[in-house]
C-alpha atoms as one frame of an Amber mdcrd trajectory, in Angstrom:
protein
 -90.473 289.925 -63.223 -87.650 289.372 -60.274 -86.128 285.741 -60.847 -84.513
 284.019 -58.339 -83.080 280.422 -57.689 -84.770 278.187 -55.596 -83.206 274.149
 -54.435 -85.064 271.273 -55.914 -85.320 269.862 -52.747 -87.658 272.946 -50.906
 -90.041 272.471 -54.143 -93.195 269.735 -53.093 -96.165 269.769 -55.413 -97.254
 273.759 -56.198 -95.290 274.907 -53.113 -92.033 276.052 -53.060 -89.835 277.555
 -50.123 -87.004 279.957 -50.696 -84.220 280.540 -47.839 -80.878 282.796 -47.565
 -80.400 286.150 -48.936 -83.113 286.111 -51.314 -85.601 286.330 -48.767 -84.365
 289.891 -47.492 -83.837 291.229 -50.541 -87.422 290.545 -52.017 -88.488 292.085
 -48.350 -86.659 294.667 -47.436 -85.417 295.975 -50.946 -87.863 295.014 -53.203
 -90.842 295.219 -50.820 -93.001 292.362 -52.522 -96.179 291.263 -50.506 -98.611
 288.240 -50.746 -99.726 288.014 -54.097 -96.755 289.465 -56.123 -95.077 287.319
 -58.578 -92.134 286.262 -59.085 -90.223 283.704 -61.705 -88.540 280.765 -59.608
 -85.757 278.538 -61.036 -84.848 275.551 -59.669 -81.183 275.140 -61.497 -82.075
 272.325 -63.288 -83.688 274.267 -66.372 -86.875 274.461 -65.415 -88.725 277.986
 -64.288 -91.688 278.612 -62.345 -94.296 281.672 -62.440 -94.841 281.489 -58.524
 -96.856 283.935 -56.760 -95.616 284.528 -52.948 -98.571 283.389 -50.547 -96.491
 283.403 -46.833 -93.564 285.386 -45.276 -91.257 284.451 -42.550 -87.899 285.970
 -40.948 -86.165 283.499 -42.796 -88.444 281.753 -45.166 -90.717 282.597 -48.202
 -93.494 280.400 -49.318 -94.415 280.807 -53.214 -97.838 279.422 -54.630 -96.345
 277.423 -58.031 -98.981 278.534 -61.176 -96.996 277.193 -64.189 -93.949 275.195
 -65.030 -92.104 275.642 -68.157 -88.335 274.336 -69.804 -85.915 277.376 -69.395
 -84.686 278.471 -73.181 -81.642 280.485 -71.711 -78.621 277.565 -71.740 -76.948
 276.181 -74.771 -77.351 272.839 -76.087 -73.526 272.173 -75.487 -71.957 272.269
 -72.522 -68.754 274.376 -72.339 -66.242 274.592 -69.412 -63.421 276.628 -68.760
 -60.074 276.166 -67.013 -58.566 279.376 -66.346 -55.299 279.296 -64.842 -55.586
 281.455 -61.365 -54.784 284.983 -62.083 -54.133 288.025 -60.098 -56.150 289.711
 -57.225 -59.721 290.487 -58.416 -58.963 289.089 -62.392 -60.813 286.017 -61.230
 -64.139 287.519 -60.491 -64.524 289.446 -63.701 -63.988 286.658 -65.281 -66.169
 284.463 -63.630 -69.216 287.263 -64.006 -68.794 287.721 -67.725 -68.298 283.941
 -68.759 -71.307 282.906 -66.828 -73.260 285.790 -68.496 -72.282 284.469 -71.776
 -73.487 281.022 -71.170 -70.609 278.614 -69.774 -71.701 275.706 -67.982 -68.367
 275.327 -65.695 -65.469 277.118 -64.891 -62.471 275.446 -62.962 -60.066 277.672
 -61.610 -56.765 275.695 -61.433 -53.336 276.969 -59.793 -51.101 277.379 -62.869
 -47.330 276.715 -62.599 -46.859 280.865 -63.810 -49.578 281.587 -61.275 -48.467
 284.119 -58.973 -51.372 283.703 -56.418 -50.539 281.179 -54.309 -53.041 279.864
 -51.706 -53.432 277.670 -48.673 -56.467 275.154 -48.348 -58.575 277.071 -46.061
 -57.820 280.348 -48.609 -59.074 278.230 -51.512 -61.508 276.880 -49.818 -63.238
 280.896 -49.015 -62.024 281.584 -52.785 -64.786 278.805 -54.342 -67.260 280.169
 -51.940 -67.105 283.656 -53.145 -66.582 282.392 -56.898 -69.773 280.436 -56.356
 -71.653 283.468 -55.069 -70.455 285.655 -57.851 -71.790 282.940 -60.338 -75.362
 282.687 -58.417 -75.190 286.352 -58.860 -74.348 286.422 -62.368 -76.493 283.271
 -63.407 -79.260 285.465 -61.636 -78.713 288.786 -63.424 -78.445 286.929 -66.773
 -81.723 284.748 -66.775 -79.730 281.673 -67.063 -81.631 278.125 -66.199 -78.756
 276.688 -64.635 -76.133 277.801 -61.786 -73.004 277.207 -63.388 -70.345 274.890
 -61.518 -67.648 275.918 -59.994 -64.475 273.129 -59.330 -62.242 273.060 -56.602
 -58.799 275.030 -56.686 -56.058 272.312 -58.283 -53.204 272.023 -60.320 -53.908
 271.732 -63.828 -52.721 267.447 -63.681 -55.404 267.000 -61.239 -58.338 267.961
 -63.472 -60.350 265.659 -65.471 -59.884 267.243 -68.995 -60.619 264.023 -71.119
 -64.559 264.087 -70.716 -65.160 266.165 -73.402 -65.740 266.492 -77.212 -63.438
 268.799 -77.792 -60.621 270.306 -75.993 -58.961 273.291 -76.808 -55.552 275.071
 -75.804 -55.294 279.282 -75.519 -51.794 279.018 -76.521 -49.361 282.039 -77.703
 -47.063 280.384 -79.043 -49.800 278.593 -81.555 -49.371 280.495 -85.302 -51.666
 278.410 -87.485 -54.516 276.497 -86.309 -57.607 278.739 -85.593 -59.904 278.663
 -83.192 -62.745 278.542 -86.115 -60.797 275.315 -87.616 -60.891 273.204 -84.964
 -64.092 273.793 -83.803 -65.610 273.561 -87.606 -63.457 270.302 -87.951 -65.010
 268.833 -84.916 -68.142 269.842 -85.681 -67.968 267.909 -89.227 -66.421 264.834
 -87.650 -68.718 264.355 -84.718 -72.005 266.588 -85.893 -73.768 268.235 -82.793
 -71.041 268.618 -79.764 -72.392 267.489 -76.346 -69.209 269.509 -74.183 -66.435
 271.566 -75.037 -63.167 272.613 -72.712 -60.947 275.254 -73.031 -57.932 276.034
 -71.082 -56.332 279.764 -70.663 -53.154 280.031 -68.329 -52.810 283.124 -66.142
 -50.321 286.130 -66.780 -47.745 284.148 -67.664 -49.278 281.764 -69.806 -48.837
 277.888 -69.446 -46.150 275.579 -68.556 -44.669 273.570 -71.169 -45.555 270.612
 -68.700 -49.237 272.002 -68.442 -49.469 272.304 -72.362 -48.184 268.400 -72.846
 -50.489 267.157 -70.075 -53.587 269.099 -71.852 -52.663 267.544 -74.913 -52.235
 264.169 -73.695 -55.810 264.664 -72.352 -56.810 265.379 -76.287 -56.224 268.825
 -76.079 -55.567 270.988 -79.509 -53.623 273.809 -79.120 -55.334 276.776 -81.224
 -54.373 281.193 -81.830 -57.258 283.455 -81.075 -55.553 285.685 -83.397 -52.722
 288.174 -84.156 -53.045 289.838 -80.812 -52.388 288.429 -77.188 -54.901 288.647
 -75.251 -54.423 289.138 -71.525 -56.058 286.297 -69.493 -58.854 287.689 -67.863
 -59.793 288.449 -71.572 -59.000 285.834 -73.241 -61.694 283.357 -71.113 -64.227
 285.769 -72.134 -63.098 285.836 -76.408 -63.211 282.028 -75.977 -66.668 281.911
 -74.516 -67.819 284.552 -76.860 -66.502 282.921 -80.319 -67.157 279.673 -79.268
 -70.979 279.816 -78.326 -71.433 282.107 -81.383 -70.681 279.196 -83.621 -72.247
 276.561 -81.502 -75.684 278.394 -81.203 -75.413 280.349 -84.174
């Protein structure tokens, strides 16, 4: 069945209205008529079985026949800051991390980054990013439309609201990854959020790597190998949802 994502707001009683490019593409591509079903989601973990009853130009009215709690998004909330990389790194990145289940990715503009952009071009930036996540959130069943921060420098973020915060550092030769998430899991049981920061090509700043770490940051090695950045996000996510949902 064809999911889509539908505003809290446009939902009143068993009626819900969908808007945007959703409504031509169950028209004109998937050619769905009064009476075929669809799943609705309205971001905040919840889905819908909805049957479409009414179709305008630019709206679609859905009948709602059953609510039920979304089982797609982990318990923990994870975020990542990825240090702005290269033309087009960005959007792989985004597509696979929100596949895998990450609940916020902030893009920040690294000291090593060699993309450079003005407001308005950051501005257009988080509008595609957040497309590419609706997208991706979409293809993967997710209950939830993962955030997507504002472009800023690393100093500007607010890294100290979570459980644990870890650092993708190269330079790190002995705590793991699998330590310091197992050691925060024994300290503080069940973790409510996890951050993780990965710099772009060049890596991080000394200044950026004291500044995570006097946020509580932990610097950690995902191995023998360096990883380049637009895989490195995606390791993280991988390793670190294994063990928190495994």
């Amino acid at each position: 069945m064809s999911r889509f994502f539908v505003e809290p707001k446009d939902i009143s009683g068993d009626r819900a209205c969908l808007y945007g490019d959703d409504v031509k593409h169950i028209v004109k591509v998937l050619r769905l008529v009064a009476g075929d079903k669809v799943t609705l989601c309205d971001g905040l973990g919840f889905d819908y079985e909805a049957k479409l009853c009414e179709t305008e130009k630019d709206r679609l009215t859905f009948e709602l026949l059953q609510k039920y709690a979304c089982e797609n998004e982990p318990a923990c909330r994870v975020t990542l800051y990825q240090g702005l990389p290269k033309a087009g790194k960005m959007e792989l990145i985004l597509q696979k991390c929100v596949e895998l289940g990450v609940t916020e990715i902030a893009p920040f503009s690294a000291a090593r980054s060699v993309v450079r952009l003005s407001a308005q071009e950051a501005f257009q930036k988080r509008e595609r990013y957040r497309r590419i996540a609706y997208e991706a959130a979409k293809q993967a069943r997710r209950g939830v439309v993962p955030q997507i921060g504002a472009i800023l420098p690393l100093d500007k973020l607010d890294l100290g609201k979570h459980d644990l915060l870890l650092i993708a550092y190269e330079e790190e030769r002995e705590r793991t990854l699998k330590a310091a998430l197992r050691e925060a899991l024994f300290k503080k049981g069940a973790l409510k959020s996890v951050g993780f920061i990965v710099g772009p090509e060049g890596g991080l700043a000394p200044g950026e790597t004291a500044f995570a770490a006097s946020q509580g940051g932990e610097r950690v090695t995902l191995g023998k190998r360096i990883l380049r950045t637009e895989t490195a996000g995606m390791a993280l996510a991988a390793m670190l949802l294994y063990e928190l949902e495994g």
